[in-house]
C-alpha positions as a Markdown table, in Angstrom:
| # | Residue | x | y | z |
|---|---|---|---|---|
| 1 | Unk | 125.3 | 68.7 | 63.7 |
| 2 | Unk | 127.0 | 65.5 | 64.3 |
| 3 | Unk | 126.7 | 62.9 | 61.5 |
| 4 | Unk | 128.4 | 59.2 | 61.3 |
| 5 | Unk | 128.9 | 56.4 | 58.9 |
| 6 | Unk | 130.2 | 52.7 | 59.1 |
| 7 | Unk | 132.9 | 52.6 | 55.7 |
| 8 | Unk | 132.6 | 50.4 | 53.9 |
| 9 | Unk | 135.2 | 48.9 | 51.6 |
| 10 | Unk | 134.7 | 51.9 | 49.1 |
| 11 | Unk | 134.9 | 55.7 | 49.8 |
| 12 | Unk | 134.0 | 58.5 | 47.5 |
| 13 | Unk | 137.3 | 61.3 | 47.7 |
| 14 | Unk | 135.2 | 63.8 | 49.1 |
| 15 | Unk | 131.7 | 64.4 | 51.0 |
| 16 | Unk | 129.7 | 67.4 | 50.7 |
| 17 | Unk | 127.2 | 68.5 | 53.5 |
| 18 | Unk | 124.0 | 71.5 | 52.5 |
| 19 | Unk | 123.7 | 74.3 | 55.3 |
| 20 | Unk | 120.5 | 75.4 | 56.1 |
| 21 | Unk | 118.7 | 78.5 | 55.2 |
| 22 | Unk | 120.1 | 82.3 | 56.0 |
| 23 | Unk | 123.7 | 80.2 | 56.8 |
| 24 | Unk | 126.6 | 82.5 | 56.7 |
| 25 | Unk | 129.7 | 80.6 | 57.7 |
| 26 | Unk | 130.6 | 76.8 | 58.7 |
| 27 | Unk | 133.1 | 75.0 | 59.1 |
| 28 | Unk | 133.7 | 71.0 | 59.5 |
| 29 | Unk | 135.6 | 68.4 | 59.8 |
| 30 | Unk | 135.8 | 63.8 | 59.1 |
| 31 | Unk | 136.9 | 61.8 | 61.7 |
| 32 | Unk | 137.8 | 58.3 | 60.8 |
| 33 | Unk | 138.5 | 55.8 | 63.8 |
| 34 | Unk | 139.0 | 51.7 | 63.3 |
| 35 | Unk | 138.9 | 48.8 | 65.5 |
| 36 | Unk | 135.4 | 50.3 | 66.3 |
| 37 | Unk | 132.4 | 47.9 | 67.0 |
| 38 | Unk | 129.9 | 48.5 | 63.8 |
| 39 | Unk | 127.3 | 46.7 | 65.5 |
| 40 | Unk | 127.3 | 49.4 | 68.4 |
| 41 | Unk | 129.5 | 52.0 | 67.6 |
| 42 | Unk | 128.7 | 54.2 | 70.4 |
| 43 | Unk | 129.0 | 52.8 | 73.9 |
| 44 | Unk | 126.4 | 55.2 | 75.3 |
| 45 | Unk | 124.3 | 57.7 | 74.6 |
| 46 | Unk | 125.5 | 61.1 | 73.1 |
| 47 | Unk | 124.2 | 64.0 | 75.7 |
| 48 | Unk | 123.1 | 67.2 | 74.2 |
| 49 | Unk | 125.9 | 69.7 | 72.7 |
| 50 | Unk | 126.5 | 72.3 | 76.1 |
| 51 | Unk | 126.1 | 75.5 | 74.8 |
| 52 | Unk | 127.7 | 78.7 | 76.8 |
| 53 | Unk | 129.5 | 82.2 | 75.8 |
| 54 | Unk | 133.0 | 82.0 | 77.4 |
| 55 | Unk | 136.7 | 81.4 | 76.4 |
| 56 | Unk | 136.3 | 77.7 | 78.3 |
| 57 | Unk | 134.1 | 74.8 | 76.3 |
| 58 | Unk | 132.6 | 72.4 | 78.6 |
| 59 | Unk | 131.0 | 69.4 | 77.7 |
| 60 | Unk | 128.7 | 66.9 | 79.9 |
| 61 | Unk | 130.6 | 63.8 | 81.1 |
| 62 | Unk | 129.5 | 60.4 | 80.2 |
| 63 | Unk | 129.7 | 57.2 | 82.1 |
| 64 | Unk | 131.5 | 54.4 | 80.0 |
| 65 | Unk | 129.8 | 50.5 | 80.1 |
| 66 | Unk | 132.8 | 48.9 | 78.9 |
| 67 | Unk | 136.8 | 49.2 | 78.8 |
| 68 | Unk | 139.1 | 50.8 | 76.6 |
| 69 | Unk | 136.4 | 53.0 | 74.8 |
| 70 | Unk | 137.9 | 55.7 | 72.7 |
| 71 | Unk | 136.6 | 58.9 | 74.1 |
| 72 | Unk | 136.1 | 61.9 | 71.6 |
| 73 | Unk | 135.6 | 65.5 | 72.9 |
| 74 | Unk | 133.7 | 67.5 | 69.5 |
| 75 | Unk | 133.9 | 71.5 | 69.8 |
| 76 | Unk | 132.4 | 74.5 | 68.3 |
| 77 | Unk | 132.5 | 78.3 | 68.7 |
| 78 | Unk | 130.9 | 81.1 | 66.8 |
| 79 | Unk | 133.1 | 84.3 | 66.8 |
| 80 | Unk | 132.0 | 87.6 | 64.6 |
| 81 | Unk | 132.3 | 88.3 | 61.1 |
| 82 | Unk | 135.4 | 89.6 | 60.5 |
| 83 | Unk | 136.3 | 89.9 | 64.0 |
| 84 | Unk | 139.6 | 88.4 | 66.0 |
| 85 | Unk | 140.7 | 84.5 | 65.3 |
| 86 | Unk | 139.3 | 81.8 | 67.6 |
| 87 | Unk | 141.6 | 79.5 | 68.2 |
| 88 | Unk | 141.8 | 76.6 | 70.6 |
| 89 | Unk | 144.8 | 75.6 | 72.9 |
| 90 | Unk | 146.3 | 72.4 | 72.0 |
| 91 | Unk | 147.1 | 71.4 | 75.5 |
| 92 | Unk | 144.2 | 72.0 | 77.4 |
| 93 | Unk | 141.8 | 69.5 | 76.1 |
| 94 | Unk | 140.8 | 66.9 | 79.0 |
| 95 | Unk | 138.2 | 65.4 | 81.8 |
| 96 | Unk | 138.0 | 65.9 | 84.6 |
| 97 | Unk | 138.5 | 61.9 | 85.1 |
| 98 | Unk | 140.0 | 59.2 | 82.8 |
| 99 | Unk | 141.1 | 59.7 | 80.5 |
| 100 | Unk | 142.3 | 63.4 | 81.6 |
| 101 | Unk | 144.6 | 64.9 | 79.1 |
| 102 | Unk | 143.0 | 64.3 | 75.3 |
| 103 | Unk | 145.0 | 64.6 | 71.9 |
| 104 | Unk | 143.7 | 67.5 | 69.5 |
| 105 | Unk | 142.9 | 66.2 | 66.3 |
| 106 | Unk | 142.2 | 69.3 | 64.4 |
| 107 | Unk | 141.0 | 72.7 | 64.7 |
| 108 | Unk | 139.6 | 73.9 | 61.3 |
| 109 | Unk | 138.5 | 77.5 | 60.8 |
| 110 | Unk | 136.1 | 79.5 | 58.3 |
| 111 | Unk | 138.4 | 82.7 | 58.5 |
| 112 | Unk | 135.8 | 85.3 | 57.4 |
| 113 | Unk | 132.9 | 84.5 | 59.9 |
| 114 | Unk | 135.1 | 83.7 | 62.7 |
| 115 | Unk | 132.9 | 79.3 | 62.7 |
| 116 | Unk | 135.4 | 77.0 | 64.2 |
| 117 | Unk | 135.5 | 73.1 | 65.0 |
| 118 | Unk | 137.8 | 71.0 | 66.8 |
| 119 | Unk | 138.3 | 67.7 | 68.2 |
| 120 | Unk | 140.4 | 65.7 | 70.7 |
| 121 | Unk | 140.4 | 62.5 | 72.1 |
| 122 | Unk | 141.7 | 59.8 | 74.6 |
| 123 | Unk | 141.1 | 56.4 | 75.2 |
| 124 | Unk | 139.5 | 55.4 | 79.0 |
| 125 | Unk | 140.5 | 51.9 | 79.5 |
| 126 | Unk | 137.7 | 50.9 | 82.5 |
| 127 | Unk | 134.0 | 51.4 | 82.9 |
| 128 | Unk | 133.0 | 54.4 | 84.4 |
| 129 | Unk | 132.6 | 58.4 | 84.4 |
| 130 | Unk | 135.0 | 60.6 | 82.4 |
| 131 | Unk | 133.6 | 63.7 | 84.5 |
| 132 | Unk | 133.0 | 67.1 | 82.0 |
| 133 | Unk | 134.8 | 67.8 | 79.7 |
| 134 | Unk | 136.7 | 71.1 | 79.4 |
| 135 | Unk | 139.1 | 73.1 | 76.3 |
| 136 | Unk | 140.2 | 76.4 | 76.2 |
| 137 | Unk | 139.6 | 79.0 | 73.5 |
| 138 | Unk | 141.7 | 82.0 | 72.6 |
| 139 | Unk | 138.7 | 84.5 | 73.7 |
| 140 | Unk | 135.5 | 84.8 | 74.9 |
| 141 | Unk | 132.6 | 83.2 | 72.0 |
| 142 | Unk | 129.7 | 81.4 | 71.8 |
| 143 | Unk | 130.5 | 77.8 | 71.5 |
| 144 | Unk | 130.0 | 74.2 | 72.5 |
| 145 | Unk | 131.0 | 71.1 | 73.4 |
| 146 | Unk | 130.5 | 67.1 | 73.4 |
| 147 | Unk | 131.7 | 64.1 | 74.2 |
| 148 | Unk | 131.0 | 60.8 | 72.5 |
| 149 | Unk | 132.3 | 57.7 | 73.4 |
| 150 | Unk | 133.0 | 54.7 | 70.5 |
| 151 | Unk | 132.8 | 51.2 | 71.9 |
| 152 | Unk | 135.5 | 48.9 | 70.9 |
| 153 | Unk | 135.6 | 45.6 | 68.9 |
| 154 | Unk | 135.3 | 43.0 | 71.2 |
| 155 | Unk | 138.1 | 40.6 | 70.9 |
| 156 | Unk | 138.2 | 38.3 | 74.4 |
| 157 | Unk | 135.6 | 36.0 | 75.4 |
| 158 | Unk | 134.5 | 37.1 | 78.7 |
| 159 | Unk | 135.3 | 35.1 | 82.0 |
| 160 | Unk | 133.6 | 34.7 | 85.4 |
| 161 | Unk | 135.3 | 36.7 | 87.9 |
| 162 | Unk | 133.6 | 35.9 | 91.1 |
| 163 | Unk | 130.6 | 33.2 | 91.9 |
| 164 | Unk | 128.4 | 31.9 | 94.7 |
| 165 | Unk | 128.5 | 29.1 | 96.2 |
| 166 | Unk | 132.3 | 29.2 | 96.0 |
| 167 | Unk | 134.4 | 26.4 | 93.8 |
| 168 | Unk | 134.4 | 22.8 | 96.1 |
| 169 | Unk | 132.3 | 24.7 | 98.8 |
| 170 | Unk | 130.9 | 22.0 | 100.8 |
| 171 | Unk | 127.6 | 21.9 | 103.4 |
| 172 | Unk | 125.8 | 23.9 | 100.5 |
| 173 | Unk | 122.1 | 23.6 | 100.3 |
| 174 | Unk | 120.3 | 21.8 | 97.4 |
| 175 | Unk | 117.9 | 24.5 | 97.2 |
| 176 | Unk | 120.4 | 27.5 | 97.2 |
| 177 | Unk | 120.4 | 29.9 | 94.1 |
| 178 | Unk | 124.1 | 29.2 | 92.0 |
| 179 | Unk | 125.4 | 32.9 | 90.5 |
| 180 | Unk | 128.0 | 34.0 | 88.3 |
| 181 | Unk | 129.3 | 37.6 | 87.9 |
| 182 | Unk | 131.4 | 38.1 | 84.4 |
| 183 | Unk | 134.0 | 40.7 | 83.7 |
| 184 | Unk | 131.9 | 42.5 | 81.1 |
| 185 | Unk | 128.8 | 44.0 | 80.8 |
| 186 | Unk | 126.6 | 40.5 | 79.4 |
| 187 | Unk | 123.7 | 40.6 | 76.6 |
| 188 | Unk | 120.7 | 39.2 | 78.3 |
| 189 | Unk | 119.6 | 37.4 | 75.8 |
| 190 | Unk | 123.0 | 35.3 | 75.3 |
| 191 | Unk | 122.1 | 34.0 | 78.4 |
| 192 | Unk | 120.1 | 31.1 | 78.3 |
| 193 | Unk | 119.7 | 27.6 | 79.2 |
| 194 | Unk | 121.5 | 26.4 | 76.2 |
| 195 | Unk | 124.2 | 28.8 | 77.2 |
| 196 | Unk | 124.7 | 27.8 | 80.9 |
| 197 | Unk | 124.4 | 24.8 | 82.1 |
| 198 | Unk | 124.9 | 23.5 | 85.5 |
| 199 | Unk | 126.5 | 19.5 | 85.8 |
| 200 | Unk | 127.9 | 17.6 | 88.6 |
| 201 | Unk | 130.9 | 16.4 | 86.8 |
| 202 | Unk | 129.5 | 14.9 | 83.2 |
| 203 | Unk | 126.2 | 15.0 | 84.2 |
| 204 | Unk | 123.7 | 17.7 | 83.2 |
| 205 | Unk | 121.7 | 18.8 | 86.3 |
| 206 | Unk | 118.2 | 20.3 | 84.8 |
| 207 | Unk | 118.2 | 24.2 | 86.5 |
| 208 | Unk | 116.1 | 27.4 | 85.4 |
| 209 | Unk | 118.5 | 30.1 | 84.0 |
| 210 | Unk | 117.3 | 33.8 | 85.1 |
């Protein structure tokens, strides 16, 4: 189970978390990340843990909608009551695109039933697809894997990076349709005739915004 919370100025020391029924063994961990957006902390939807029994975890990749999004890889595996250690491999945390090579943040395990979690994470500075996600266990065990990706405070304004008709073309029709890309990903309903406007120098020309 994955679980979040936006702090808030006051913590409690410790959490505590009830298993369910017939549980014999778990093990977990607290992440804490800031500069995260607390409006939309998560920049897209989480997929479904991947579940497999192997000594490689693999995790479904996810395709960012905005830059320099911290991307966190979760991990679990199940071993055998007191069977061998499962431990992961420091270094072989990564996608299979940007960011590639992730940090481990921790690996904690319940030493009697063999439950382990672990985490790593990277930071994928433009949109698009970190491909799957892959770690490396010390032997073959159930386990599983996601990624999550946490959406950044936004702190610059966006900008228009390209528009049609160009700036001081001439010859342009009256009737033609005026566009504007922006460097971000826009919320639609920002957008509006109050918001953009179209003049001819001071003077406000009346124009549907769609």
């Amino acid at each position: 189970t994955i679980l979040y919370k936006i702090a808030g100025a006051s913590e409690p020391a410790t959490y505590s978390f009830a298993t369910g029924t017939g549980t014999i063994g778990a093990s977990g961990a607290i992440l804490a990340f800031s500069g995260v957006n607390t409006t939309t902390p998560f920049d897209v939807a989480t997929p479904s843990i991947r579940e497999t029994t192997s000594s490689t975890v693999t995790a479904t990749g996810i395709t960012t909608v905005n830059t320099n999004v911290a991307i966190v890889y979760l991990g679990q595996a199940v071993g055998s009551t007191g069977g061998t250690s499962v431990s992961w491999t420091n270094a072989n945390w990564r996608t299979s695109s940007s960011p590639g090579t992730l940090t481990e943040l921790y690996d904690n395990q319940e030493t009697t039933n063999r439950v382990s979690v672990a985490a790593a994470w990277g930071t994928r500075a433009t949109i698009g697809s970190t491909g799957n996600g892959t770690a490396s266990l010390s032997t073959s065990v159930r386990n599983g894997g996601t990624l999550i990706a946490l959406r950044p405070i936004d702190v610059f304004a966006p900008v228009v990076s390209a528009q049609s008709p160009a700036a001081n073309a001439t010859g342009v029709s009256i009737s033609s349709t005026i566009t504007a890309d922006f460097n971000e990903p826009m919320t639609a309903a920002t957008i509006s005739a109050s918001t953009a406007t179209l003049q001819a120098g001071t003077t406000l020309i009346p124009a549907a915004v769609t």
